[in-house]
C-alpha positions as CSV (number, residue, x, y, z in Angstrom):
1,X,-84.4,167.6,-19.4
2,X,-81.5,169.0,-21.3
3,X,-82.4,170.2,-24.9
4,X,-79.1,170.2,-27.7
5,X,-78.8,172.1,-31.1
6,X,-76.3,172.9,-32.9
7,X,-76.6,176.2,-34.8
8,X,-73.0,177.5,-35.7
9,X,-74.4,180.8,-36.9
10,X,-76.6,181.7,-34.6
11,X,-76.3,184.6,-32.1
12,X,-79.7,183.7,-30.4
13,X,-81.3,180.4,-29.9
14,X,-84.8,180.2,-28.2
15,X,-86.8,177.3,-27.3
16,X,-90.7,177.3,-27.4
17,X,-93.2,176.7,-25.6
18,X,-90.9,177.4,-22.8
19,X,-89.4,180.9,-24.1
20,X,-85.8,180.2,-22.4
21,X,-82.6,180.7,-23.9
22,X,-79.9,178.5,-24.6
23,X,-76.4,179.2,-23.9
24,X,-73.5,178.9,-26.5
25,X,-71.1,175.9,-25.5
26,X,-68.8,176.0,-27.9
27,X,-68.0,174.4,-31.9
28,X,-71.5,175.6,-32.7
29,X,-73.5,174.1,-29.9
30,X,-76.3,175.4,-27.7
31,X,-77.5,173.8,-24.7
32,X,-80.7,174.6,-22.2
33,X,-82.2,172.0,-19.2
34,X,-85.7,172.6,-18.9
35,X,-87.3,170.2,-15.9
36,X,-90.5,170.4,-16.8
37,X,-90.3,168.8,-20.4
38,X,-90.0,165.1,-20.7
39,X,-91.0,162.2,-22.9
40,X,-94.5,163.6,-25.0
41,X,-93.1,167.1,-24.7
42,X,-93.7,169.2,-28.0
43,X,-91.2,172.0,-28.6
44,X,-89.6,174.1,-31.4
45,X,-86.8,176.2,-31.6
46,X,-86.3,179.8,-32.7
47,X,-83.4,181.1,-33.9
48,X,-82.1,184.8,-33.8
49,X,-85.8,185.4,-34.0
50,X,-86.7,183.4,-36.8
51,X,-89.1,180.3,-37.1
52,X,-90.0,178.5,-35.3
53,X,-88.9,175.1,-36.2
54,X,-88.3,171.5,-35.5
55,X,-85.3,170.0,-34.0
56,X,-83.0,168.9,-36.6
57,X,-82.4,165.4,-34.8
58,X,-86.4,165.3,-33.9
59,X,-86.8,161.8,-33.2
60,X,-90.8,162.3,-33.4
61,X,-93.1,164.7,-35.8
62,X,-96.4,164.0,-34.7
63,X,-98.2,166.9,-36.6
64,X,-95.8,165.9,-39.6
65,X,-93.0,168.0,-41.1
66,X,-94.3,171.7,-40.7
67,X,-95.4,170.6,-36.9
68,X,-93.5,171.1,-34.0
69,X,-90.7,167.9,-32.4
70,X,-92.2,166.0,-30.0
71,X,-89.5,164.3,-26.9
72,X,-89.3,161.0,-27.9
73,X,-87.8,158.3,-24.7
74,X,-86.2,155.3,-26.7
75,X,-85.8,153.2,-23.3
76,X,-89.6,153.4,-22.8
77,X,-90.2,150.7,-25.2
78,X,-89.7,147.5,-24.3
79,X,-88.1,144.9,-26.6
80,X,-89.2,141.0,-26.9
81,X,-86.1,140.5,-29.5
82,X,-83.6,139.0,-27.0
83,X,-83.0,136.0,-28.3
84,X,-82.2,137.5,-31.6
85,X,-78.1,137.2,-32.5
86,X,-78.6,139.5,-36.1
87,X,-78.1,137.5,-39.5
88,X,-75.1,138.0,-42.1
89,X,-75.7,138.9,-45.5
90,X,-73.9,136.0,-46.8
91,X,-76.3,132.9,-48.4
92,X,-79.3,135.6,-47.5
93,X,-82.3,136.7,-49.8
94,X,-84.0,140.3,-49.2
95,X,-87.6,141.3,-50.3
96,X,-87.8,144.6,-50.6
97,X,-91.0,146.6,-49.7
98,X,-92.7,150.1,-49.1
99,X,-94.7,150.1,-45.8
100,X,-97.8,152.3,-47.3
101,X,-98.2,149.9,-50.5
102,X,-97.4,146.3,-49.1
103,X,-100.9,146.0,-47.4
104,X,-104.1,147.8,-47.6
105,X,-103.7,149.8,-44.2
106,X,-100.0,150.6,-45.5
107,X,-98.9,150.7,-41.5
108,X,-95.8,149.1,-39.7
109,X,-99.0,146.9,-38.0
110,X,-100.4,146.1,-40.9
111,X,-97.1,144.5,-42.4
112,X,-96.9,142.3,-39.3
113,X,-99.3,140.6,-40.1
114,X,-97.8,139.3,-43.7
115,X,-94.4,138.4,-42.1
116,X,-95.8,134.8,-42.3
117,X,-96.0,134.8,-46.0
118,X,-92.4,136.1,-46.1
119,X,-91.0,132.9,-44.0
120,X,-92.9,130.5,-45.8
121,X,-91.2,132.5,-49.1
122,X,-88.0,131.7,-47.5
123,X,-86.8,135.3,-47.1
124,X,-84.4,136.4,-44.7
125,X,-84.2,139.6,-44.7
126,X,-86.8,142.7,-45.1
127,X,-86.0,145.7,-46.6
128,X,-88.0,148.6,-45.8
129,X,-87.9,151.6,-48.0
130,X,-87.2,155.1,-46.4
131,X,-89.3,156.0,-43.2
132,X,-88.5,159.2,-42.5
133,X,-91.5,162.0,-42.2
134,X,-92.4,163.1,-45.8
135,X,-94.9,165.7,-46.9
136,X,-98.4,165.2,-47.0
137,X,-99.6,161.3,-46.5
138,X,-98.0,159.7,-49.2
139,X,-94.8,159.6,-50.8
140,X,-91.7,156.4,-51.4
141,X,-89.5,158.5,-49.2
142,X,-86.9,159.7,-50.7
143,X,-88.3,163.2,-50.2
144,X,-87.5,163.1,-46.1
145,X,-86.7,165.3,-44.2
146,X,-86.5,165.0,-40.0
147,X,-84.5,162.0,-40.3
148,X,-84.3,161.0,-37.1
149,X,-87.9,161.1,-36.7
150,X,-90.4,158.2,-38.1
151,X,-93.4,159.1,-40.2
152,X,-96.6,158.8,-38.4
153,X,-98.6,157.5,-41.6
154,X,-97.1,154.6,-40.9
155,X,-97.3,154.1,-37.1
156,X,-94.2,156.5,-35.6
157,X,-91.2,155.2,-33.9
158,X,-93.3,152.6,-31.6
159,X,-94.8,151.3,-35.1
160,X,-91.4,150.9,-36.2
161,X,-89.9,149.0,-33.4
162,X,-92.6,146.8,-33.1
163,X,-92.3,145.8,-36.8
164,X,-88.2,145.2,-36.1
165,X,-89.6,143.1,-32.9
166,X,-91.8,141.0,-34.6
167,X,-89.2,140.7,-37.6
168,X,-86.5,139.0,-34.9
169,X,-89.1,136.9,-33.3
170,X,-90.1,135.8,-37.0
171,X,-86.2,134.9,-37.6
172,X,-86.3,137.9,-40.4
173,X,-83.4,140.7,-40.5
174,X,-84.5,144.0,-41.4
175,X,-82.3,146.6,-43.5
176,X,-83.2,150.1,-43.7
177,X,-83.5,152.6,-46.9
178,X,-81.9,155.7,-45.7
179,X,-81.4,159.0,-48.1
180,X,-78.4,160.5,-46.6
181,X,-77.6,162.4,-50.5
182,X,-80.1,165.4,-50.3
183,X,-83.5,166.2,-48.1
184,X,-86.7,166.6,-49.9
185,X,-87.7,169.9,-51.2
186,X,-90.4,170.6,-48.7
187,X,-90.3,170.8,-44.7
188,X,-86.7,170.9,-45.0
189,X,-85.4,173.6,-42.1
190,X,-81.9,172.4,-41.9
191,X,-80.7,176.1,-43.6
192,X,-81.5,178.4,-40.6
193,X,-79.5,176.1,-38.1
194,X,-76.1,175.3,-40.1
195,X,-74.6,174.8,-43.3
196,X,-75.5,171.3,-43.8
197,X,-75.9,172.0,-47.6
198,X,-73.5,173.2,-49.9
199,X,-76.2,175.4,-51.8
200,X,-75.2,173.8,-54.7
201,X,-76.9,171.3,-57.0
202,X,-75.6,168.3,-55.7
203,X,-77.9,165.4,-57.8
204,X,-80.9,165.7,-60.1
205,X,-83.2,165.6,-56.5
206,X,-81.6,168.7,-54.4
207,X,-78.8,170.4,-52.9
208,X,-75.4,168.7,-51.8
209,X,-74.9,167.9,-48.4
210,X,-72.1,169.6,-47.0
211,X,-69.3,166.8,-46.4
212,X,-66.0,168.2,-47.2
213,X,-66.8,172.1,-46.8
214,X,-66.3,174.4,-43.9
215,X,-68.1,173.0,-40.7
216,X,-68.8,169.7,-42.3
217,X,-67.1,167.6,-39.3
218,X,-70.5,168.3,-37.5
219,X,-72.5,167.8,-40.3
220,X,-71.0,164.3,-41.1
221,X,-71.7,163.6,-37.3
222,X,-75.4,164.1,-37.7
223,X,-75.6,161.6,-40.6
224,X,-73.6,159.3,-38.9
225,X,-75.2,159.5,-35.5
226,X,-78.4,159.0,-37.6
227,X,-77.0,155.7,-38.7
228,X,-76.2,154.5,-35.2
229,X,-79.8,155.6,-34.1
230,X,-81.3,153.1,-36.5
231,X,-79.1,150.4,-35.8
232,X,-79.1,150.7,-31.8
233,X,-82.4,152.1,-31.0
234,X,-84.3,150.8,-32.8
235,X,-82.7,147.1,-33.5
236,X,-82.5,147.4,-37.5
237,X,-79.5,145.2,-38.6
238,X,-78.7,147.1,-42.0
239,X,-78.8,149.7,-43.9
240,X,-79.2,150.5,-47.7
241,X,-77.4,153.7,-48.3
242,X,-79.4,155.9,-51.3
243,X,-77.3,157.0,-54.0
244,X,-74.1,157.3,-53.0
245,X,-72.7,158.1,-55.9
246,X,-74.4,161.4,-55.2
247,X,-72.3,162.2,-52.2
248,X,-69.9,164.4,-53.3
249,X,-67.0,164.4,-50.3
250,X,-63.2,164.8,-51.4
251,X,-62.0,163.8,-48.0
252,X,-59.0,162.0,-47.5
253,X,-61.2,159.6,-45.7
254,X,-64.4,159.4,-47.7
255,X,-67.6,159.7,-45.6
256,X,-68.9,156.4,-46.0
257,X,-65.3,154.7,-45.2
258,X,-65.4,156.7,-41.9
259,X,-69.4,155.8,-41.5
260,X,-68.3,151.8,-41.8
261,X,-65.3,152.6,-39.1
262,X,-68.3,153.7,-36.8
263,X,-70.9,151.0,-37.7
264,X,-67.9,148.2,-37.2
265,X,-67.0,149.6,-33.7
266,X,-71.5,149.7,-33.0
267,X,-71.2,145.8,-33.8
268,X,-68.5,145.0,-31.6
269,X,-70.4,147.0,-28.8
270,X,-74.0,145.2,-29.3
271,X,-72.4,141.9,-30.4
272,X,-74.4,141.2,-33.5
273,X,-73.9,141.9,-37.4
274,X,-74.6,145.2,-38.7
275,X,-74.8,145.9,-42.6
276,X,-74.2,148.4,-44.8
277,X,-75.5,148.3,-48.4
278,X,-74.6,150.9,-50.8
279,X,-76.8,151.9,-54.0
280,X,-74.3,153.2,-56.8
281,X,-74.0,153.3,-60.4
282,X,-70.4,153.7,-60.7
283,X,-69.3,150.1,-60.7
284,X,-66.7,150.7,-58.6
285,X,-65.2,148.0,-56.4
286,X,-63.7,150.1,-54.2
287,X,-67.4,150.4,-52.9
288,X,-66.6,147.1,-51.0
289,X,-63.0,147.0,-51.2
290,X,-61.5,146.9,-46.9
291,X,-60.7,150.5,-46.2
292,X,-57.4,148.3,-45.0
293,X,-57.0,148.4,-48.7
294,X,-58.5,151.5,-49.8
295,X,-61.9,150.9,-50.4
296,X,-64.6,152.0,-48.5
297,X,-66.0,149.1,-46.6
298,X,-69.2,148.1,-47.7
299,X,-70.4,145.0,-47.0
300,X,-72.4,145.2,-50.1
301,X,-73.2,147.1,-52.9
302,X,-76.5,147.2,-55.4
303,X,-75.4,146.0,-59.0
304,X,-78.2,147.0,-61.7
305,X,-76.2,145.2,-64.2
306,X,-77.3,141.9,-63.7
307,X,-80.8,143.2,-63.6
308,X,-80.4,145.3,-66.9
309,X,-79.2,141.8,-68.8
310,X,-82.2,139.7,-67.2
311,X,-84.8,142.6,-68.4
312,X,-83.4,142.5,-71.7
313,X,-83.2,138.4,-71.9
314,X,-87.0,138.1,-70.5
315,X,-88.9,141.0,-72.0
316,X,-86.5,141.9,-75.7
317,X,-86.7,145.2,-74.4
318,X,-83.6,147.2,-75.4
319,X,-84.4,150.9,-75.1
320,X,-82.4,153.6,-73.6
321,X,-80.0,151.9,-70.9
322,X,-81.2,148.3,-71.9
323,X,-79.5,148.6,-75.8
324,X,-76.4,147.9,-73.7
325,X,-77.5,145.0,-72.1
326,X,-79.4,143.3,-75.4
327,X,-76.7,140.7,-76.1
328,X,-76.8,137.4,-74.5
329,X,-73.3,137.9,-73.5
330,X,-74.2,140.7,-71.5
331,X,-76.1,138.6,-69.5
332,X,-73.1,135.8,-69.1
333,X,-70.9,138.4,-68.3
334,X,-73.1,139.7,-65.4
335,X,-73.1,136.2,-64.0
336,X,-69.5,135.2,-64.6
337,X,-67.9,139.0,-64.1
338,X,-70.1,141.0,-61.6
339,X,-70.3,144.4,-63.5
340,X,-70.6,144.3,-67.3
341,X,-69.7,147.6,-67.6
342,X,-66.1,147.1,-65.8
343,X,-64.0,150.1,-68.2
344,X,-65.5,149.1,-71.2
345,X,-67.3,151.8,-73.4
346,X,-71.3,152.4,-72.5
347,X,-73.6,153.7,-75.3
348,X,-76.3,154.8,-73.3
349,X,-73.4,156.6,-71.3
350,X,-71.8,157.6,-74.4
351,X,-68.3,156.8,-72.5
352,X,-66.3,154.3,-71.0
353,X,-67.7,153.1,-67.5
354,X,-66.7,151.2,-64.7
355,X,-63.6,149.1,-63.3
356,X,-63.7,145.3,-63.1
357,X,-65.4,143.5,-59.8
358,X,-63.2,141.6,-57.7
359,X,-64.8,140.9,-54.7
360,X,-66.8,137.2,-54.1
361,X,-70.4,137.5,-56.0
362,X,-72.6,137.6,-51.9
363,X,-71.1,141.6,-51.8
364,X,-73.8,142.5,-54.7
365,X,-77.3,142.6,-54.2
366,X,-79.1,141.9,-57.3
367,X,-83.1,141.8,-58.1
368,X,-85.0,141.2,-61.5
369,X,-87.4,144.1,-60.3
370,X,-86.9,147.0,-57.6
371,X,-88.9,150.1,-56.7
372,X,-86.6,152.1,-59.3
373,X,-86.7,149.9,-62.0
374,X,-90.6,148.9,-61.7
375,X,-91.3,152.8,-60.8
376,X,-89.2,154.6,-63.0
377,X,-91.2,153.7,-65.9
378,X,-94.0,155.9,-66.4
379,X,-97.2,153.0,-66.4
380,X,-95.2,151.6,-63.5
381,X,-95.9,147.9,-64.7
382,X,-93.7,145.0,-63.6
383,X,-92.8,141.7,-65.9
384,X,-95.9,139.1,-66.5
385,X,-95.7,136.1,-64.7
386,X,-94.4,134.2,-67.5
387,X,-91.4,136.7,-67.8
388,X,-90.4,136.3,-63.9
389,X,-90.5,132.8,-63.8
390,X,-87.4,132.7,-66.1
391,X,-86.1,136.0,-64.2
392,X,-86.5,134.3,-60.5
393,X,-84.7,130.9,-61.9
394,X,-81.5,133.1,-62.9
395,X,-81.9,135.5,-59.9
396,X,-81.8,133.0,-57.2
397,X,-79.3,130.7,-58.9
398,X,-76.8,133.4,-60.0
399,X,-73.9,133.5,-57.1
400,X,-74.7,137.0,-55.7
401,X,-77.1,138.3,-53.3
402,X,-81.3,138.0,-54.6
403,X,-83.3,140.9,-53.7
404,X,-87.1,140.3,-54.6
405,X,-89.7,143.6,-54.9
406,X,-93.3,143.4,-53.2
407,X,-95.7,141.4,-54.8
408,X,-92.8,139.8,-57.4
409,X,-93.3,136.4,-55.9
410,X,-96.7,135.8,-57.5
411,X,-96.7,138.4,-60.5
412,X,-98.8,140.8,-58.9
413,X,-100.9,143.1,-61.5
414,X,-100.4,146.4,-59.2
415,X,-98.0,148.9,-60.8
416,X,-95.7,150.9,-58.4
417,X,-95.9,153.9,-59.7
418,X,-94.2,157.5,-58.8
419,X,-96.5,159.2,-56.2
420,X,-96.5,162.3,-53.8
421,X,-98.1,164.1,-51.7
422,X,-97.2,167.6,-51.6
423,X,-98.5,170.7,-50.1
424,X,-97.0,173.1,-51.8
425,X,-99.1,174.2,-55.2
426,X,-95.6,174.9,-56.7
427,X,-94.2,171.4,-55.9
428,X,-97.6,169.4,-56.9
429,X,-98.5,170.9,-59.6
430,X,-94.7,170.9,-60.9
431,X,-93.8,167.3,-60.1
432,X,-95.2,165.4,-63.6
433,X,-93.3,168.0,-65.6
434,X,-89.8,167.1,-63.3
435,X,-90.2,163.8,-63.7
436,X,-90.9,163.6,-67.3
437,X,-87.3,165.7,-67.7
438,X,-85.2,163.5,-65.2
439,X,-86.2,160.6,-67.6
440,X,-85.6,162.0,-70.9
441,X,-83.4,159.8,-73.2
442,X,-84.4,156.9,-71.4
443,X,-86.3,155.8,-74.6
444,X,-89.8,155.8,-72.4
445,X,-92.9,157.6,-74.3
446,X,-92.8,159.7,-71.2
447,X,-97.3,159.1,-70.6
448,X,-97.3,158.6,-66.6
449,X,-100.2,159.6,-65.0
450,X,-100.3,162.8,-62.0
451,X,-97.8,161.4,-58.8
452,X,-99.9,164.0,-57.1
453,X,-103.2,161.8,-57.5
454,X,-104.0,160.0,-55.0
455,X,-105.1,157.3,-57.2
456,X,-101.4,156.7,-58.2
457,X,-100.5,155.8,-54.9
458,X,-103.6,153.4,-54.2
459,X,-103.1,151.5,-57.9
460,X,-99.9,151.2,-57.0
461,X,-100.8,148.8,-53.7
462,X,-100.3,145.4,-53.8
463,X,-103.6,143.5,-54.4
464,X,-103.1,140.0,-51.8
465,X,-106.4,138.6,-53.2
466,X,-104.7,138.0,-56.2
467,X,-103.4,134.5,-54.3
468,X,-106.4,132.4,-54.9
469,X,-105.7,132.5,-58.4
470,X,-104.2,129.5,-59.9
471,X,-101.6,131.9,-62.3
472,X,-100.1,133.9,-58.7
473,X,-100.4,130.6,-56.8
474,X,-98.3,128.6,-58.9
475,X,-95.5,131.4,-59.6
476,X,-96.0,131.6,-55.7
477,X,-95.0,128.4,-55.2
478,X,-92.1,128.5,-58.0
479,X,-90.5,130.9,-55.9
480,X,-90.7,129.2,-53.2
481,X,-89.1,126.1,-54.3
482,X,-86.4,128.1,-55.8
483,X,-85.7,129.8,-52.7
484,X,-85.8,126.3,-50.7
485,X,-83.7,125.0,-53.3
486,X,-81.1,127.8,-53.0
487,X,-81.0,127.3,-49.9
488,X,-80.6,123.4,-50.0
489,X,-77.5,123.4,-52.3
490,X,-74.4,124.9,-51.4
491,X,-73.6,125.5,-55.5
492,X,-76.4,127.8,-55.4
493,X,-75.0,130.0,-52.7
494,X,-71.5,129.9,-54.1
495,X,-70.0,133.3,-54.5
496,X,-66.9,132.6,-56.1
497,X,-67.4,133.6,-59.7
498,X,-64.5,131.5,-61.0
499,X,-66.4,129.1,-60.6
500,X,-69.6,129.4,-62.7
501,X,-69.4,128.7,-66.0
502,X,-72.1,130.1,-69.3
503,X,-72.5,129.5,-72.9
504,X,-74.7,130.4,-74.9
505,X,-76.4,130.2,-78.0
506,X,-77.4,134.1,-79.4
507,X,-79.5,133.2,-82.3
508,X,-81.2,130.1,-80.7
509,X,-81.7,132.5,-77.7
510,X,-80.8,129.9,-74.5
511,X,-78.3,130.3,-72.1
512,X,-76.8,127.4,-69.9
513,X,-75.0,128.7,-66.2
514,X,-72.9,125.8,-64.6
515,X,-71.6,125.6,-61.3
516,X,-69.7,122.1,-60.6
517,X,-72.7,119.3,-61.4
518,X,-75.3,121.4,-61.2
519,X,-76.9,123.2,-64.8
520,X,-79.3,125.6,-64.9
521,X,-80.4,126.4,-68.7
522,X,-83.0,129.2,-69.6
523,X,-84.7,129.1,-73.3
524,X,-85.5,132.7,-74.1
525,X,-86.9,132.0,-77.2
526,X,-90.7,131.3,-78.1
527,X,-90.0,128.0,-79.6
528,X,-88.2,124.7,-77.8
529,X,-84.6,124.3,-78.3
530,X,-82.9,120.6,-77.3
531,X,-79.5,120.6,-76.0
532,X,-77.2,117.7,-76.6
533,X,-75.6,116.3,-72.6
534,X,-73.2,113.9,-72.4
535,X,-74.1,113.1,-68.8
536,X,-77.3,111.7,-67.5
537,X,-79.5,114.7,-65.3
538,X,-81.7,114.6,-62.3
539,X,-84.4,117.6,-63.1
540,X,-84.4,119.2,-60.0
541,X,-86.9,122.3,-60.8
542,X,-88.6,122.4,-63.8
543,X,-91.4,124.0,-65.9
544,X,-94.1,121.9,-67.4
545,X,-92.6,120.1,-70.7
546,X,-88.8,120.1,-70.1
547,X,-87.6,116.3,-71.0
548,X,-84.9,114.3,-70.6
549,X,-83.7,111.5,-72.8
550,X,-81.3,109.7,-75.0
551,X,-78.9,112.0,-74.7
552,X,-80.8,115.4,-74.7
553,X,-82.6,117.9,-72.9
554,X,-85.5,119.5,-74.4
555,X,-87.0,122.6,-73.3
556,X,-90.0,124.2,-73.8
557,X,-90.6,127.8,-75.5
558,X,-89.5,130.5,-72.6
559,X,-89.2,128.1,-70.1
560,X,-86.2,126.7,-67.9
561,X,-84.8,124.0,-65.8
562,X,-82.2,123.3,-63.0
563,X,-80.8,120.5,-63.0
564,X,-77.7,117.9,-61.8
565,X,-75.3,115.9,-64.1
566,X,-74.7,112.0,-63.1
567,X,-72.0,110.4,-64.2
């Protein structure tokens, strides 16, 4: 077997157990063939008599991240997924989840067995927050390091690909978190090989990675061979790219252009759809402008704006980021614009912010709740059930792409807290303190409990026995019928936002979206509002109360309807 590394600084490069050199080939790379290793081989590298460490493109950490790389055979595994042809993003819904709090096990075996309950949701896609090895036993993942490895928590590379398998066989997609901004603070052995950070503070969580800087044309390989990895070996069909607005790269060609020119060639080689879905906060359509035009190519981009004006509608929260997004017409815009904040000035920002969205409304994914928006506050808690029923009806009738979070589909009581797991003393005992500061001005009254307690991570799983009550059970099946409904009318799935149509009503507090025939109308307020309609309606989905008669619709206190105009 023939071992790789690429260590541009090096003078000496060792491998262990073996004790063998490897020779220098050139642009940084070493190379060695050692015939006895093979697939379950454990190794490590030295380098100019430091270490030892783990492979930079490990594809398995049994012992975790301060263990040694094990050889890891992709071909070994054999697929059941043939029939599967990949699924486009367009008309799809994602749930979102974490692998260690969707079930009580928290293993990729575990969440098999739930897939059911996401096809009778009507799902069709699962998103699968970042699996890369983390410290300790716990963590959401965004503190990985040994990306091309899979954490062993959760079941290792096999666990993985048999999730994926079952996934396809199930008729479900699957899209991938990867952090591709920073590593985690701890286990992170990148330094000694290369300069694949800048050594400067790139974002709030760590170091830039080194995109634009001398020997960064190998370092943007790794990244992007990462990418292919996930999309080849191990069959996922998408991924969601972590804060990209913390990649800093002033390339001609911006890194995630030239990572969409790669994963466009990977689906014309393996003949299916493959996704990419970036998270940013610039409101920038360029995002998912054609790099023919001089954008970057994303088939999709996260949007918090929409989700910012639902909070503020459902809950009257309008704290920190939210005072922006208070108005009713902040929530019209969302639905009839894309971005509300498209140039215009942004208080919490204290600036102007944005450029206006031009792109059809499937190329934003939108959620009324996500792991950062549920998580970043510090109890962790998620709207009532009351509060998502409005949320889901907007959500999954607005003309963009629904994303749902764990347990959202029948108001689950479990928080998701902030947790880790880390070895360090420094880092654990200095991670309440750094979050507290990476939220200030947020508006929060900053009283989360220790992310190094164990007990945050197990409050924070989802709680399935929760489905024999009546109050989950019927939001359950609200979402449900939503989805199904979504999925029955083409108006529903309709991305072109010229086409929907809002008023409103600020002090009455409802809001009526319109797309051709078909109404949808939302009373915010605690008392029931009646609404004049020239037309006669056919209640499609409603909540308990909502009437139709002589020439008027009346609606309940915080309640909604969908309905379709007859002349």
């Amino acid at each position: 077997m023939i071992f790789e590394v690429w260590a541009p600084r090096a003078s000496r490069v060792e491998i262990l157990p073996w004790q063998r050199e490897l020779r220098a080939e050139g642009g940084g790379w070493w190379s060695v063939e050692v015939p006895e290793a093979g697939h379950g081989s454990d190794y490590r590298y030295m380098i100019d008599g430091d270490g030892p460490y783990p492979d930079p493109r490990s594809r398995r950490q049994p012992e975790g991240i301060f263990g040694p790389s094990r050889v890891y055979d992709h071909a070994r595994f054999t697929w059941e997924d043939h029939e599967w042809k990949g699924r486009d993003l367009r008309g799809s819904v994602i749930y979102e989840l974490h692998v260690g709090a969707f079930t009580p096990e928290g293993t990729f075996a575990a969440a098999i067995g739930k897939l059911e309950h996401l096809v009778e949701l009507g799902v069709d896609f699962v998103e699968i927050m970042p699996v890369a090895p983390v410290p300790g036993g716990r963590n959401w993942g965004y503190d990985g390091v040994d990306l091309y490895a899979v954490n062993e928590t959760y079941g290792g590379p096999d666990g993985l690909k048999m999730l994926v398998d079952a996934c396809h066989r199930a008729g479900l997609g699957v899209i991938l978190d990867v952090v591709y901004n920073h590593l985690g603070p701890s286990g992170n052995f990148l330094h000694p090989f290369g300069p694949y950070l800048t050594g400067t503070q790139g974002s709030y969580w760590g170091e830039a990675v080194n995109l634009d800087g001398p020997d960064s044309d190998e370092v943007r390989r790794y990244f992007m061979d990462n990418a292919v990895q996930w999309l080849r070996d191990y069959h996922i069909d998408g991924l969601r790219l972590d804060a990209v607005h913390a990649l800093h790269d002033r390339r001609a060609v911006h890194f995630l252009a030239e990572l969409a020119d790669e994963i466009d060639a990977l689906s014309c080689h393996l003949g299916r759809p493959l996704t990419l879905i970036a998270e940013s906060d610039l409101n920038d359509p360029r995002m998912i402008m054609p790099r023919e035009a001089g954008g970057y190519g994303m088939a999709a981009q996260w949007s918090d704006d929409l989700h910012h004006a639902i909070h503020a509608a459902v809950t009257g929260e309008n704290h920190g980021y939210y005072a922006d997004f208070a108005p009713l017409a902040s929530l019209a815009k969302a639905l009839t614009s894309g971005f509300v904040h498209d140039g215009g000035y942004s208080g919490f920002r204290r600036r102007s912010h944005g450029k206006p969205f031009t792109g059809p409304g499937h190329r934003l994914v939108c959620c009324s709740q996500n792991h950062d928006q549920i998580g970043n506050r510090p109890r962790g808690d998620r709207m009532t059930p009351a509060q998502l029923r409005l949320a889901a009806g907007i959500l999954l009738a607005s003309p963009y792409t629904p994303m749902l979070f764990m347990g959202e589909e029948w108001g689950t009581r479990s928080p998701f807290l902030f947790f880790t797991d880390h070895v360090e003393p420094a880092l654990r005992e200095g991670e309440g303190e750094r979050r507290r500061r990476e939220f200030e001005g947020f508006g929060y009254e900053w009283d989360a409990p220790d992310p190094g307690d164990e007990e945050s991570f197990l409050r924070s799983k989802v709680d399935w026995s929760e489905l024999k009550e009546e109050e989950h059970w019927s939001l359950l099946c609200w979402y449900r019928d939503l989805i199904a409904l979504r999925k029955a009318l083409p108006e529903l799935t309709d991305p072109r936002l010229d086409r929907v149509r809002v008023e409103f009503d600020e002090a009455a507090r409802w809001l009526r979206m319109g797309r051709q025939s078909l109404s949808v109308v939302v009373n915010f307020c605690p008392d029931s509002v009646t609404l004049p309609l020239s037309e006669t309606p056919i209640l499609l989905i409603a909540e308990e109360g909502v009437s139709a008669d002589q020439g008027a619709l009346r609606i309940p206190g915080q309640s909604m309807v969908i309905y379709r105009s007859v002349t």
